[in-house]
Residue frames relative to the residue before (quaternion, step in Angstrom):
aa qw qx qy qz dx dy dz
X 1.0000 0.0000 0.0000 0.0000 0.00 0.00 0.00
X 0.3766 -0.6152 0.5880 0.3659 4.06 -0.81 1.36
X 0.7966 -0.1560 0.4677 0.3497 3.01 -2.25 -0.26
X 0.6587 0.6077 -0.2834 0.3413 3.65 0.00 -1.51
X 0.7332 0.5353 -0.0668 0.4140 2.89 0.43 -2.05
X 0.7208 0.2194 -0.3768 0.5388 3.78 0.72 -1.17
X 0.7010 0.4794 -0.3778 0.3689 3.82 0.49 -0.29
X 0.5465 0.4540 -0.4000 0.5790 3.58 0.97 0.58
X 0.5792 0.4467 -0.4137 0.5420 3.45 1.10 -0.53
X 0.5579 0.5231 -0.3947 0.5092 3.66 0.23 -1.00
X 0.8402 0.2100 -0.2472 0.4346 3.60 -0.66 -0.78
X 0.7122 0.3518 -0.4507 0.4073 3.57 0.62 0.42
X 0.4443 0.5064 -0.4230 0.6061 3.63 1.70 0.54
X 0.5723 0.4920 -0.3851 0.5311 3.56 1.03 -0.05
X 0.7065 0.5160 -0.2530 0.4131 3.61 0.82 -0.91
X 0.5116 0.5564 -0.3192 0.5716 3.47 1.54 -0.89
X 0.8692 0.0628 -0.3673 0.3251 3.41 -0.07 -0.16
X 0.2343 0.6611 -0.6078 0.3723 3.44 1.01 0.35
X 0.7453 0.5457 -0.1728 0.3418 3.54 0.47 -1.42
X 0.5521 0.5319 -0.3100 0.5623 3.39 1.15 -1.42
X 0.9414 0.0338 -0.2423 0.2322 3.41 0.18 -1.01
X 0.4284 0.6542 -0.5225 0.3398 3.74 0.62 1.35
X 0.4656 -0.7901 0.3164 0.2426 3.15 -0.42 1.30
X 0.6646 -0.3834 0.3163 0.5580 3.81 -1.68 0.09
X 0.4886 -0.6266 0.4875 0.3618 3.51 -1.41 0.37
X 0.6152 0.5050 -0.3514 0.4929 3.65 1.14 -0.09
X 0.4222 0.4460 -0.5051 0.6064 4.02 1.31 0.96
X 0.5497 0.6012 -0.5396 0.2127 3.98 0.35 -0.95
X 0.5758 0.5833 -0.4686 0.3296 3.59 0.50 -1.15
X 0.7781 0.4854 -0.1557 0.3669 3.31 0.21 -1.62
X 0.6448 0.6298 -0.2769 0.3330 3.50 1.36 -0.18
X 0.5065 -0.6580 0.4019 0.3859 3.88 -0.46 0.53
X 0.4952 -0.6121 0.3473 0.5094 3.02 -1.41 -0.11
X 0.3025 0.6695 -0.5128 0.4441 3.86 1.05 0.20
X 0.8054 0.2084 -0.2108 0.5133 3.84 -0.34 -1.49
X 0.6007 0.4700 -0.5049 0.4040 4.10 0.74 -0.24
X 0.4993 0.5768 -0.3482 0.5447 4.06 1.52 -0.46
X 0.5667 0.5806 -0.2588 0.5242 3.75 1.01 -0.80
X 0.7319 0.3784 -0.3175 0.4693 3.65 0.21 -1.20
X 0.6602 0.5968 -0.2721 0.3659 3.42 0.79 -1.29
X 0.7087 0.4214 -0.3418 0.4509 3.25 0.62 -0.61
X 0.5158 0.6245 -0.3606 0.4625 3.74 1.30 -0.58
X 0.5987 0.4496 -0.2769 0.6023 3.56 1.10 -0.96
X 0.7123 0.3974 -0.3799 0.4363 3.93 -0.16 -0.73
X 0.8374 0.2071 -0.2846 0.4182 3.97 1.21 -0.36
X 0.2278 0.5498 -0.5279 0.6059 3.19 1.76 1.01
X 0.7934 0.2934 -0.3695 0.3846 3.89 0.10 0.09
X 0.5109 0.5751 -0.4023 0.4964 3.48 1.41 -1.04
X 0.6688 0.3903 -0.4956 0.3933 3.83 0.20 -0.65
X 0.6520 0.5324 -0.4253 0.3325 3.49 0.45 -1.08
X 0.6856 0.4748 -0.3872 0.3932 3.38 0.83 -0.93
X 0.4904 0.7358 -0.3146 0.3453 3.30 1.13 -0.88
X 0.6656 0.5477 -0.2015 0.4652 3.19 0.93 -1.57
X 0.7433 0.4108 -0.1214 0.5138 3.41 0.19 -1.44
X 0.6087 0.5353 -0.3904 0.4365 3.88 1.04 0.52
X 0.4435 0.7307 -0.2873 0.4322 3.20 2.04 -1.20
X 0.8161 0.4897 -0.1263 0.2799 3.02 1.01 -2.32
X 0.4387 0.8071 -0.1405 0.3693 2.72 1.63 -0.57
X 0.7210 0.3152 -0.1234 0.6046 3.36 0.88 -1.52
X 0.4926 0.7469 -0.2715 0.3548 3.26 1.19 -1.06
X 0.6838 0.1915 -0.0590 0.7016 3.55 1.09 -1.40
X 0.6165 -0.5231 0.5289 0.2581 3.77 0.36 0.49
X 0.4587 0.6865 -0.4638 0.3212 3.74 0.96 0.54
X 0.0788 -0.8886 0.3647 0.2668 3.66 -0.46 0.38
X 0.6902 -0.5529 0.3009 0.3568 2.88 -1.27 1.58
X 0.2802 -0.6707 0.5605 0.3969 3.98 -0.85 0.50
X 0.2231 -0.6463 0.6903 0.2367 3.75 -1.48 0.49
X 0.7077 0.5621 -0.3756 0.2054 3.71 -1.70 -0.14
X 0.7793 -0.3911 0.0540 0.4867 3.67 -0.38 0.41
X 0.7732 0.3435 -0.1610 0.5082 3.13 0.94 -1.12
X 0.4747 0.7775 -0.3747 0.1727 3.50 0.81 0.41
X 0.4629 0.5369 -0.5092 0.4880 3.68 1.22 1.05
X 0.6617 0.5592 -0.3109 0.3909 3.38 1.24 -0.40
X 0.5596 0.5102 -0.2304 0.6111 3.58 1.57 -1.04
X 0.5340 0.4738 -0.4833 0.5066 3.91 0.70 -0.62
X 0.6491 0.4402 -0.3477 0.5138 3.75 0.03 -1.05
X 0.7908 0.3058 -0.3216 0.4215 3.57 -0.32 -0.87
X 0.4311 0.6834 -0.2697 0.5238 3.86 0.72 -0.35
X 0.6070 0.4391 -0.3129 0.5838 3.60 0.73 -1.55
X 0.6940 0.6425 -0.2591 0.1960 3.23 0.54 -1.29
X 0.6085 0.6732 0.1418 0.3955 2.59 0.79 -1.55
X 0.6780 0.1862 0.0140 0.7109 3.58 1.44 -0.98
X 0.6403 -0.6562 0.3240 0.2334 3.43 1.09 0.71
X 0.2673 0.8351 -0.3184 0.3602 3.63 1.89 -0.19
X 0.7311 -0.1283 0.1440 0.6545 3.79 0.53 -1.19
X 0.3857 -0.5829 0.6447 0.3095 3.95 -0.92 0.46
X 0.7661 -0.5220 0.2696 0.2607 3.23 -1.82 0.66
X 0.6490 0.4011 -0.3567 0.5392 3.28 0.94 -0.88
X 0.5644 0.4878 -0.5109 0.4272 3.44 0.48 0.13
X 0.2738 0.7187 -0.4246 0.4776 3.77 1.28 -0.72
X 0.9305 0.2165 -0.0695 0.2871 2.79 -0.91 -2.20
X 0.7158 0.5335 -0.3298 0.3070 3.33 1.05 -0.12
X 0.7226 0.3393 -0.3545 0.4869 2.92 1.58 -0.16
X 0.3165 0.7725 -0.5035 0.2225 3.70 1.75 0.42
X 0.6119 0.6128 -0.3233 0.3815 3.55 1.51 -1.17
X 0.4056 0.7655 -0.1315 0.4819 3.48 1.45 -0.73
X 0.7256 0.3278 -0.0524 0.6027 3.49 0.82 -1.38
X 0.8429 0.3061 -0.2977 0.3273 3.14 0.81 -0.75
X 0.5580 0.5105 -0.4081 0.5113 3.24 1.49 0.34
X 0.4768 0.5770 -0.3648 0.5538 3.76 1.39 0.38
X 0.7055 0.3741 -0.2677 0.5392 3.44 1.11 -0.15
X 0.5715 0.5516 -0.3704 0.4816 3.11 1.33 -0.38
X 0.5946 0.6103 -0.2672 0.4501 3.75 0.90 -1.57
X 0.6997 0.4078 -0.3149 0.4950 3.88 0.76 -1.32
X 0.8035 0.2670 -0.2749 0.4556 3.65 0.42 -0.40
X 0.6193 0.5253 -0.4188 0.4064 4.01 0.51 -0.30
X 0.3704 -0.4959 0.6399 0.4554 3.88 -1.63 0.17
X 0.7267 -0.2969 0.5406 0.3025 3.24 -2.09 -0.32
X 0.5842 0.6443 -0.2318 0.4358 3.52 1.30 -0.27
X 0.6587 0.4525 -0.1355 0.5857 3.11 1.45 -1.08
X 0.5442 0.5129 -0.4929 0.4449 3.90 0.85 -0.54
X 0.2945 -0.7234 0.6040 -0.1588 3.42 -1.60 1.13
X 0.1748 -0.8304 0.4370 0.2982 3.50 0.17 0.73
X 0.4313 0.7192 -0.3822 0.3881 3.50 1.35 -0.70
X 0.7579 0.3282 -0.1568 0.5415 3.91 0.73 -1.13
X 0.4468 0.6597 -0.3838 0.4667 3.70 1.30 0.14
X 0.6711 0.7027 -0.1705 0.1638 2.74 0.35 -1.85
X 0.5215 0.5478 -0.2014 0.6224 3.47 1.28 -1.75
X 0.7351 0.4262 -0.2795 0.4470 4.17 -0.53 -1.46
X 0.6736 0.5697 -0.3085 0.3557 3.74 0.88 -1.01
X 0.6932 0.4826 -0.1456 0.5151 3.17 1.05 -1.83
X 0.8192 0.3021 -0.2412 0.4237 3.59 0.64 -0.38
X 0.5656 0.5613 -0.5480 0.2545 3.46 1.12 -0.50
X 0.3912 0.6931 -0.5085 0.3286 4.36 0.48 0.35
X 0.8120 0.4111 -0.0885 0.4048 2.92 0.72 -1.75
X 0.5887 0.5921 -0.2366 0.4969 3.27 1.61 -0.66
X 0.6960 0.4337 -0.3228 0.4725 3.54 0.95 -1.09
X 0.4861 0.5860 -0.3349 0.5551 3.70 1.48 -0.69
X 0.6980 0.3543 -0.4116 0.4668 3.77 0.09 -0.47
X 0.6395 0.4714 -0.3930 0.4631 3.44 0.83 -1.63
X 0.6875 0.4074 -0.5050 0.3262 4.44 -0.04 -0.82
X 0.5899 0.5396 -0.4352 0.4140 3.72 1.08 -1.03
X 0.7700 0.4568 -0.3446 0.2823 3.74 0.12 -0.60
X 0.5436 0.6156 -0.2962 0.4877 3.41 1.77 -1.16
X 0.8171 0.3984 -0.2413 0.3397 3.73 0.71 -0.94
């Protein structure tokens, strides 16, 4: 097994339990604003791996990582672009990013389970689409 391969494995054993441990999105209501700070962060490193990943591939194929403000957004499109993840994979994990941008700049005050909810319920099905394309 290359380098790539065990470090893509790693960060998707990292992603498994990110996942294992964020709860059903139909518990958020009932959650404080402590365990609703808790989920969030599970989401912000339910994306950091993805990004992670798609950096590996990156060097991997000799692609270069983008740098500058907007560069989580150009990383995604890039993927794209080099055939890496298909668009709707894109858009599915743009929502993803943009609640990572939200998480880096908002208090714990501002987190909402209502706007959770959606990223929660899907981030399985999404991380399942995102491993089928990567492999």
């Amino acid at each position: 097994m290359d380098k790539l391969s065990q470090r893509i494995i790693a960060e998707l054993e990292n992603i498994n339990e990110v996942l294992e441990e964020i709860p059903s999105h139909l518990k958020l209501p009932n959650l404080s604003t402590l365990e609703l700070a808790g989920v969030a962060t599970l989401l912000h490193n339910f994306y950091n791996g993805i990004e992670n990943i798609l950096k590996q591939i990156f060097v991997s194929q000799k692609i270069i990582i983008p740098e500058g403000k907007s560069w989580h957004k150009e990383l995604l499109e890039i993927a794209v672009e080099n055939k890496i993840i298909s668009d709707k994979c894109k858009n599915y994990l743009g929502q993803y990013l943009a609640f990572r941008h939200f998480f880096s700049h908002a208090y714990a005050l501002d987190l909402y389970a209502d706007k959770m909810e959606p990223l929660v319920e899907s981030s399985r099905e999404v991380y399942l689409i995102f491993k089928k394309e990567i492999s």
